[in-house]
N, C-alpha and C positions, 0 to 999 in steps of 0.2 A: 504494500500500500504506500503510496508515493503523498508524502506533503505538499501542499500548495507554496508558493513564495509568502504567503499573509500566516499561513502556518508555522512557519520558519520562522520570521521576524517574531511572532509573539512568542514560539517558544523562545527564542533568544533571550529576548526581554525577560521574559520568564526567568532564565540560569542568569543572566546578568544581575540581575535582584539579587536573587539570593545566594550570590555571589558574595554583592556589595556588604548585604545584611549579614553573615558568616565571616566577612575578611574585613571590614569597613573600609575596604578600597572600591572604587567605583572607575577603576582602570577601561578602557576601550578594550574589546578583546579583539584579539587574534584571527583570523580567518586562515584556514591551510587546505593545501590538495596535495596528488597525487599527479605526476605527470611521467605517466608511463610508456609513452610511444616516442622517446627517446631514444638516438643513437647509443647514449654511452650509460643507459640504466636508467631505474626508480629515480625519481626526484621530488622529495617534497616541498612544497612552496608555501610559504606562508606571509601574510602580507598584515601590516599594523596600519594605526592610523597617522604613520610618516610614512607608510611605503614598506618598500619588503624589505623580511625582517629575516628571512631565509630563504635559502635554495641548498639544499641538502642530498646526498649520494645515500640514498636507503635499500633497506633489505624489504621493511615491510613498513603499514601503517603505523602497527606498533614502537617500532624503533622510530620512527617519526615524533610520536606524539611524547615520547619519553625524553627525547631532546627538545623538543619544545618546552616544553614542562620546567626541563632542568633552569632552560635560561628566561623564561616568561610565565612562571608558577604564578608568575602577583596578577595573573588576568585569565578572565573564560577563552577559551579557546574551542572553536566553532569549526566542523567544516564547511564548506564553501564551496559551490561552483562556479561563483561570484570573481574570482580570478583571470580574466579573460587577459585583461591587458597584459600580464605575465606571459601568460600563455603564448599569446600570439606574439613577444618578443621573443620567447624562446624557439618558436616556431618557424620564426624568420631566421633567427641566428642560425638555427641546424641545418636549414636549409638552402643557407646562402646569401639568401635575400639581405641579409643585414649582419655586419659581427660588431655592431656597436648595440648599443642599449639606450632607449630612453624611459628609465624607470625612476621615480623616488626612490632611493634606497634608505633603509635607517638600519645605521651601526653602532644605534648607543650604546648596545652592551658591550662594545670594544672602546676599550680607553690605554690612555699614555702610549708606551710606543709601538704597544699592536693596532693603535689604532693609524698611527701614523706611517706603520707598513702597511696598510692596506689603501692608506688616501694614493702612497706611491705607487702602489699596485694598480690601483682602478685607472689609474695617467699611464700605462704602459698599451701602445693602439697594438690592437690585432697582427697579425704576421709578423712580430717582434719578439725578444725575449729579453728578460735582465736574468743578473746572478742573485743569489740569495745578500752575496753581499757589495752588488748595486745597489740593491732594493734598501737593504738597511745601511747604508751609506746615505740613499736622498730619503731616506724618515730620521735622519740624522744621529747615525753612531755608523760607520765602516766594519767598527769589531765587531759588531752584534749580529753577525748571520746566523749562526744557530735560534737566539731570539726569533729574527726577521722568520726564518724557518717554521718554529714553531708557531709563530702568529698565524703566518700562512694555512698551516695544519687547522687552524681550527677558527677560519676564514668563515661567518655564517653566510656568505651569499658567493658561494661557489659557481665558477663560468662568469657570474655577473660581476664581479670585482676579480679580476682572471687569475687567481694566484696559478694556473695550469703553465702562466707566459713565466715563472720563474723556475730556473734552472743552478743546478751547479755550477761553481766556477768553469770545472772539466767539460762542463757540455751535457753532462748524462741528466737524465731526467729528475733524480732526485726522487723525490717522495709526493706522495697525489691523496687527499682524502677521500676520493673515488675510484683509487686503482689506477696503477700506471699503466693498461690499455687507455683507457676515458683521458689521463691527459695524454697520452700522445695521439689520439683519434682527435680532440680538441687541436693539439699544435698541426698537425696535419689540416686537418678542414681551412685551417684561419692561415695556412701555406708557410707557417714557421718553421715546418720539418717538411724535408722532401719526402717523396714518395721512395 
């Protein structure tokens, strides 16, 4: 039995109450999907009220919703089919049409200097690549590649802020929170590795 759109909203309305009344926060929630007919796997998407808050390399819903959780606990979290503009950015991007992005993104849960590897990160254009410690050289430290590294690992809007375009010094791929097929299918498509 399928819900109406006027069904949805008032349940929302509904868990958002008694959300606020339970937590005394009265936070915006969450909205997430599933975007499965992807080149390089599962991807969960979830989108706040700055814009998206995730794009994620998943196994299932479950591992979805449990990383959600972890980093946006303080708010109701809704699915959604309400995601279209996502969608169809990432829809152009896999398919050529476009490997740039025009989305709101919000990265408030990333602060000091992970956040400032990834502002470096999202300013790297398509069919280029930096080193781990490029990258953390212009977020301002050169020694901090391992840092810069690890910031990247745990990057909440994966493809869309491309930490895929950072490489080791040597050239090798380095480390991928999606698998190192998915980035090198990514560096390939956007023509930074040959075929």
């Amino acid at each position: 039995m399928s819900t109406t759109l006027k069904e949805r909203v008032a349940l929302e309305r509904i868990v958002a109450g008694a959300f606020a009344e339970l937590t005394g926060r009265k936070e915006k929630p969450l909205r997430y999907a599933l975007m499965d007919d992807t080149p390089v796997g599962l991807l969960g998407l979830a989108v706040g009220e700055r814009g998206l808050c995730r794009v994620d390399f998943v196994q299932d819903e479950e591992q979805f919703l449990r990383r959600l959780l972890d980093d946006f606990g303080d708010r109701p979290v809704f699915r959604s089919d309400r995601l279209d503009a996502v969608r169809r950015e990432l829809d152009r991007y896999f398919s050529g049409r476009s490997l740039k992005f025009d989305l709101d993104v919000d990265l408030s849960v990333v602060t000091g200097f992970s956040r400032k590897v990834l502002d470096a990160t999202a300013r790297i254009p398509a069919g280029r690549v930096l080193t781990y410690t490029a990258v953390a050289a212009k977020a301002g430290n050169a020694r901090a590649s391992r840092a810069a590294g690890n910031a990247l690992h745990h990057n909440p809007v994966a493809i869309v802020v491309p930490c895929h375009r950072v490489l080791r010094s040597d050239g090798s791929l380095g480390g991928y929170g999606g698998g190192l097929p998915a980035k090198e299918w990514l560096l390939r498509h956007e023509g930074a590795m040959l075929l």
